[in-house]
N, C-alpha and C positions, 0 to 999 in steps of 0.2 A: 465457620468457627475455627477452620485449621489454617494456620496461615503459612503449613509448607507447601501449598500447592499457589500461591501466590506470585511466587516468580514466572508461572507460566501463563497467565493472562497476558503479558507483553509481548510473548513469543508466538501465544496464537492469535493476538489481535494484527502481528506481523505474518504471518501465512495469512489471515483473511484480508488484508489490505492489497496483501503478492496478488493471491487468487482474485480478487476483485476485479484487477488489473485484467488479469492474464486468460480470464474465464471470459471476456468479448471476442465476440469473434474477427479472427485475424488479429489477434495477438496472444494466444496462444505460445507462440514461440520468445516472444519479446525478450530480450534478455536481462529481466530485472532480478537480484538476487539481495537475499538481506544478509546483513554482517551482523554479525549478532553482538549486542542480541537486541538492538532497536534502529536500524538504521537501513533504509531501501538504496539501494543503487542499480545502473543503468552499469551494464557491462562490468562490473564490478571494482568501477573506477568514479563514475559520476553518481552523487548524492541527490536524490529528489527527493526526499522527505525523511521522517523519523517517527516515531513512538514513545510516549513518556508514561510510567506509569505511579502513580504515587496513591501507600494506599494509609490507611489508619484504621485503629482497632480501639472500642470504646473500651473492652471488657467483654464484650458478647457479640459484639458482631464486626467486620471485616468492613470498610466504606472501600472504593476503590476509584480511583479520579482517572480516568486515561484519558490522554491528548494523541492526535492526530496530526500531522502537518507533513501533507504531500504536496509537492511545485508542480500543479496541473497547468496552468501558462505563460509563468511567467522566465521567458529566456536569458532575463539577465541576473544575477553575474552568471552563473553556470548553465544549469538544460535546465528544463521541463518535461512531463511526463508527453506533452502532445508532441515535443520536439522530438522526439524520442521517438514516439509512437511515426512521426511523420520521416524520422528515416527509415524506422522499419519497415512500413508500405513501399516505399521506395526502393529499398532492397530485394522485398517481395515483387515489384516490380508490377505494382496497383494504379501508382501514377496517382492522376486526377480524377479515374471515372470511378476511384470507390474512395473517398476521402474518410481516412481514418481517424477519428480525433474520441475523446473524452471530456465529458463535461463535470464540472467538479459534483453537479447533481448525480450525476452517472454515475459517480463514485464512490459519491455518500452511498447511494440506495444499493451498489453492487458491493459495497464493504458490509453492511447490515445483513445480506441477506447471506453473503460469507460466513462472519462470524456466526450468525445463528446457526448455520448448519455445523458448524467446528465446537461450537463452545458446548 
């Protein structure tokens, strides 16, 4: 029913989205960072996804509609989150025999279980 604390569902749906990412193991380090206050990047130069939130208020209660849109595979025009991920194995210097990757499933379920622990 307060709608000053509304600005921060965007900000912490964006830390569970980072952490979702960054909580598999061997990526950890990855270097994804958010520019606030809705937008993911890679090295803090490449965009792989964003955050929208839009909310409305009847008179008695708060609705809140959040969007989600992270680029898990797809390479063109800019990166991807597995491109990403597939230099950073590579840096780490994992190669082929532990292949690093994220499935957009994997990310759904590791951004829910995120957020619930934060919200």
């Amino acid at each position: 029913s307060n709608g000053a604390t509304l600005p921060f569902v965007q900000y912490l749906v964006s830390l569970a989205v980072v952490k979702a990412i960054k909580n598999k193991p061997g990526l950890e380090s990855l270097p994804l960072h958010i520019k606030w206050p809705n937008d993911i990047y890679v090295n803090r130069r490449d965009k792989i996804g964003g955050i929208l939130c839009n909310a409305d208020y009847d008179g008695k209660m708060f609705t809140v509609i959040i969007g989600v849109g992270i680029n898990v595979n797809n390479s063109k025009p800019t990166t991807c989150l597995n491109d990403v991920i597939r230099a950073h194995a590579a840096d780490l210097g994992l190669g082929d025999a532990q292949p690093l990757t994220m499935t957009r499933e994997e990310l759904l379920a590791n951004f829910f279980f995120e957020f619930e622990q934060i919200r």
